[in-house]
C-alpha positions as CSV (number, residue, x, y, z in Angstrom):
1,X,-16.9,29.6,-18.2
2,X,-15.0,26.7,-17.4
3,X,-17.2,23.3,-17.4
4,X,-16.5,20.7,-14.2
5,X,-14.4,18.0,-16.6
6,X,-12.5,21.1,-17.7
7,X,-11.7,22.6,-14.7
8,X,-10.8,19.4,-13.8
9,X,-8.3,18.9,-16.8
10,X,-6.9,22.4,-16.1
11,X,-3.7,22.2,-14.5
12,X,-2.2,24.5,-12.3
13,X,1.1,26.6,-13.2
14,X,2.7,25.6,-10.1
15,X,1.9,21.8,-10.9
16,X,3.2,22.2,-14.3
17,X,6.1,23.7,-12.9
18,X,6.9,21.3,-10.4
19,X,6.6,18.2,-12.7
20,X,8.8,20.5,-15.2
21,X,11.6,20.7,-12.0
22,X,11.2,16.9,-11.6
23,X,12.0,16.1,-15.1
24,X,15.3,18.4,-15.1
25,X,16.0,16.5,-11.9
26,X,15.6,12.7,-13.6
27,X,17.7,14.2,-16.8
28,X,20.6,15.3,-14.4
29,X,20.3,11.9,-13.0
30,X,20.8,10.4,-16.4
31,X,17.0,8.9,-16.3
32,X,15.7,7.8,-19.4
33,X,12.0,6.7,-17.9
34,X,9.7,8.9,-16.5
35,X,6.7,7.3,-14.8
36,X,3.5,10.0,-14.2
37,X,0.5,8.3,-12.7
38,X,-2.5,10.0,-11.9
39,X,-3.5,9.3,-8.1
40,X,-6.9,11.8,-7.4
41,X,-9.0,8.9,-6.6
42,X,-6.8,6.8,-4.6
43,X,-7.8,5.3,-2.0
44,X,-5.1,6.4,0.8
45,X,-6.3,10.1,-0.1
46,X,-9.8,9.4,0.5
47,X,-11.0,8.3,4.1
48,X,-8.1,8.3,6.6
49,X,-6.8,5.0,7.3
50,X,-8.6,3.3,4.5
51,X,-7.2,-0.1,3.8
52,X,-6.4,-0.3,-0.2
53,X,-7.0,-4.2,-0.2
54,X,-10.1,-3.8,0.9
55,X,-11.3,-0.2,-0.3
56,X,-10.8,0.1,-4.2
57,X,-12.4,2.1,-5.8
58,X,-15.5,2.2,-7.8
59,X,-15.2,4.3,-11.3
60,X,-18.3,4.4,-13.5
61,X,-17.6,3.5,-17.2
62,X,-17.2,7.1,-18.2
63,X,-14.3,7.7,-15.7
């Protein structure tokens, strides 16, 4: 059984699969730079119509 911080670190095939797409796409395109940025705690896709300026958020020191 999975714990919660692995499940969280398992990624789904169809994620996997779509960054994989992505990064065919940016070779074709001739890119040489490929930014990834994890965005899970963002604030836009927390409360609906959050403001960002105002909203940050708070991680604790193990996040």
């Amino acid at each position: 059984m999975l714990t919660n911080n692995e499940r969280k670190m398992k990624k789904s095939p169809i994620t996997v699969e779509e960054f994989n797409n992505q990064v065919a796409f940016m070779k074709d395109m001739s890119a040489t730079k490929i930014v990834v940025a994890e965005l899970g705690g963002a604030v836009h896709q927390q409360v609906p119509g959050a403001d960002p300026l105002t909203s940050r958020p708070h991680f604790s020191d193990q996040q």
